[in-house]
N, C-alpha and C positions, 0 to 999 in steps of 0.2 A: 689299104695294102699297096705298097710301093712294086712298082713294075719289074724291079729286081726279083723280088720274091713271087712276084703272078710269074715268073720264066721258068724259077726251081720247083714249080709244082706242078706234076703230072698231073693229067684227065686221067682218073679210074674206066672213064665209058669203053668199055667192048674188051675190056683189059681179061685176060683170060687166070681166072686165082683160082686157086685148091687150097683148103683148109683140110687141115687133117683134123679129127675131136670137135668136127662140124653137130653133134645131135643132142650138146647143148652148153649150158654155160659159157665161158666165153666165144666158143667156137662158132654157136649158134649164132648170139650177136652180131658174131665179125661180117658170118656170111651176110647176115639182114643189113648190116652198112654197107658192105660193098654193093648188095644188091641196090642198095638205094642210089647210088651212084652212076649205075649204068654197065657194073661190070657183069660175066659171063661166070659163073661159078660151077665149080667141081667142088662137091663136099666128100667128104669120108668120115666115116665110124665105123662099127663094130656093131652099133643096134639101128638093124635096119629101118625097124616099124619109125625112130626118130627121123632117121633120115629121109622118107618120104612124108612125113607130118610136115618138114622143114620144108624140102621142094615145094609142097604144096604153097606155101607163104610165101617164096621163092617167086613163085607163079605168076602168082597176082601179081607182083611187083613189079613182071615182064621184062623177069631174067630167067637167058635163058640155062638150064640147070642139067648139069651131072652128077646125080647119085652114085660112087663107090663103095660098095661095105667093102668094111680092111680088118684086119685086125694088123697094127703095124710093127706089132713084134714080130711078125712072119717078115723076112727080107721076098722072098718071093710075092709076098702080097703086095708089098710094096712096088716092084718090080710092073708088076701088074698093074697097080692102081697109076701109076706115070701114065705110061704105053695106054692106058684106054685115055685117059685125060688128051694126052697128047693126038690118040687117033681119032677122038670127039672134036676136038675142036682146034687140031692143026698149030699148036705152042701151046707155050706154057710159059706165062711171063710174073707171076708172083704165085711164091709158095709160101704159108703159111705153119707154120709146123706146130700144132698146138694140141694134138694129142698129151694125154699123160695121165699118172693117177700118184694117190696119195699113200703111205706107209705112216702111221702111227704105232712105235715102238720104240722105247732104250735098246741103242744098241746091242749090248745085251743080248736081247732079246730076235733079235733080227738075225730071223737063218739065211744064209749062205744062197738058198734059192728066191729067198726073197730080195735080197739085193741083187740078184742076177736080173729078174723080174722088173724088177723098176726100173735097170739100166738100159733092158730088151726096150722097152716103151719109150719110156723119158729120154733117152738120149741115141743109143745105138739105130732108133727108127729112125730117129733123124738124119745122122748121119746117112745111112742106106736114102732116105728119101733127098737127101743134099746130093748122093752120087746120080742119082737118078734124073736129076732135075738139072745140074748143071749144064751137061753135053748140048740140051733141049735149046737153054737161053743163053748158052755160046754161039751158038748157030743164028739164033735172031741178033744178037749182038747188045741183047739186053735184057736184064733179067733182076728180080728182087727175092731175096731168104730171107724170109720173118720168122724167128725162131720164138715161141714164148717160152720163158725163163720161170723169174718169180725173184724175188726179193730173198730169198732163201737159197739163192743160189748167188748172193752176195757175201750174206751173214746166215749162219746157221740159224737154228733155234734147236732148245732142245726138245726130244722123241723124235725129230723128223731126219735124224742124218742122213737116213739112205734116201730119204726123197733130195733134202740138201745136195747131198755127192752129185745127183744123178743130174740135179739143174746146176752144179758148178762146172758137172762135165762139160753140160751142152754151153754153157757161156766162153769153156775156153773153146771149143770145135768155133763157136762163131768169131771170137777174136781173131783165130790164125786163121780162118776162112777169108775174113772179113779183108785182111791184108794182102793175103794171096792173090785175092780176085780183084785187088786193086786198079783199076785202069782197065778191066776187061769188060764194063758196063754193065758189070752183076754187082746187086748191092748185098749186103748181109748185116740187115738189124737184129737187135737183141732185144725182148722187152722184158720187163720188172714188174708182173703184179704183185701189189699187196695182197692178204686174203679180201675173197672177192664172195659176192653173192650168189653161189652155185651152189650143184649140189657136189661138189667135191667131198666137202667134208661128214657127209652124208653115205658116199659109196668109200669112200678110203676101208683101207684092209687095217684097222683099228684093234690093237693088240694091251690096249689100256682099260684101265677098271672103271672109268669114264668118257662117259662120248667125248669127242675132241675137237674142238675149234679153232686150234692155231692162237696167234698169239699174234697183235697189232692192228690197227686200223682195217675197217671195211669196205670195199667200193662196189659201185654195181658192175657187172658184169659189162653193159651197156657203155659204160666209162673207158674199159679195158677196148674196146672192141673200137670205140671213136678214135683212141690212141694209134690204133694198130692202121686205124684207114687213113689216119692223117700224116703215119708215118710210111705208109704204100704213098700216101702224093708228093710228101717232102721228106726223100731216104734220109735217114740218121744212124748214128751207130747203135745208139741206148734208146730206149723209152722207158721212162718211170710214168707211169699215169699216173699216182700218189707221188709232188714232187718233195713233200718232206722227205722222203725215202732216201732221198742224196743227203740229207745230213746224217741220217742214221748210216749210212757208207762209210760219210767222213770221219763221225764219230768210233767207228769200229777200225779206220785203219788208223787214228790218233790214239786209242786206247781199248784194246780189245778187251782187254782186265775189269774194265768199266763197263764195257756193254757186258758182259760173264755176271755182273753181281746186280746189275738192272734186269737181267731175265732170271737170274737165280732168286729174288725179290719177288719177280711176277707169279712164277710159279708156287712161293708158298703163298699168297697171296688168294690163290683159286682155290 
């Protein structure tokens, strides 16, 4: 490693993070990397009994841990969960925003309160936990937004539009973020999983005559979570942990028409 690049890379040790959709899947991961590194973590979910299984492994690790339950479609939960973060442990220097959940449905089929629902989660928390967090790491004078996206919130697929919409939301809130906060020593990355090893597709609110697995390549969770630590030490805009996923980009902004009859293909296919 050249001395240029040991300068661009932060120490995680004593670094103060919160994860939001810490109680499992990639969330859980990310905290056990960071933990591994030396940082100070705040987790948050919604099921508690997970969230103190996790501290406990947390423990051992001899990191030290704040459990949050959230549910972070409440903006006042959110609200909340900063202000304790913040009154635990004095900053707040990386937010990780990876709460979220899945919709399996056409269009069609998808009411009015269920796209509200997913946008409460997937994107609108964010937002609220982005207002929340910024004032915190203007004040230290430094600060990093790790939003997790998904690969779907590049290129559609189809049944999943309203999960799609809701991570193409959150990719532009981090693009115009990401610019804004330019020069103010807050970073704002975006990351891209593929479908990944969780139980995502397990709990999704599935509206199909068939259980539903998404569609493209697998990755462990584990993978997604090394990505996200390696991009808390060397900020970047994008993370793809699957880096084929950048041709599948390029291929969709060179011929949209052609990815449409590649997934229209796949699906009679199943």
């Amino acid at each position: 490693m050249n001395l240029r690049f040991q300068r661009s890379c932060r120490s995680l040790q004593g670094k103060v993070v919160l994860i939001t959709g810490a109680s499992s899947g990639i969330g859980r991961e990310t905290a056990l990397a960071f933990a591994r590194r030396g940082a100070r973590l705040a987790v948050a979910a919604r099921r508690q009994h997970l969230l103190e299984s996790l501290a406990h492994e947390l423990d051992s690790l001899g990191c030290d841990t704040l459990c949050v339950p959230v549910d972070v479609s409440n903006p006042a939960q959110i609200h909340h969960m900063v202000h304790r973060v913040h009154q635990y442990f004095g900053r707040l220097e990386i937010l990780i925003n990876n709460a979220g959940f899945g919709l399996a449905a056409s269009l069609e089929e998808t009411t009015p309160e269920e796209m509200s629902r997913i946008f409460a989660v997937n994107t609108f928390a964010v937002f609220h936990a982005m207002l929340e967090a910024i004032p915190l790491m203007r004040r230290s004078g430094y600060g990093h937004i790790i939003n997790v996206a998904s690969s779907v919130g590049r290129r559609a697929i189809p049944f999943c539009g309203a999960y799609s919409a809701s991570k193409y939301a959150l990719v532009g809130l981090s693009e115009s973020l990401r610019v804004e906060l330019a020069g103010s020593g807050i970073h704002v990355s975006t990351v891209f999983p593929v479908r990944t090893e969780t139980e995502f597709f397990s709990v999704l609110v599935n509206k199909m005559e068939n259980p539903y697995s998404g569609m493209g390549p697998l990755q462990p969770a584990a993978r997604v979570a090394e990505a996200i630590v390696s991009c808390a030490r060397h900020p970047r805009a994008e993370v793809l942990p699957f880096p084929w996923l950048r041709l599948a980009i390029i291929l969709n902004a060179i011929s949209p028409r052609l990815v449409d009859a590649i997934l229209t293909r796949a699906i009679r296919l199943k």
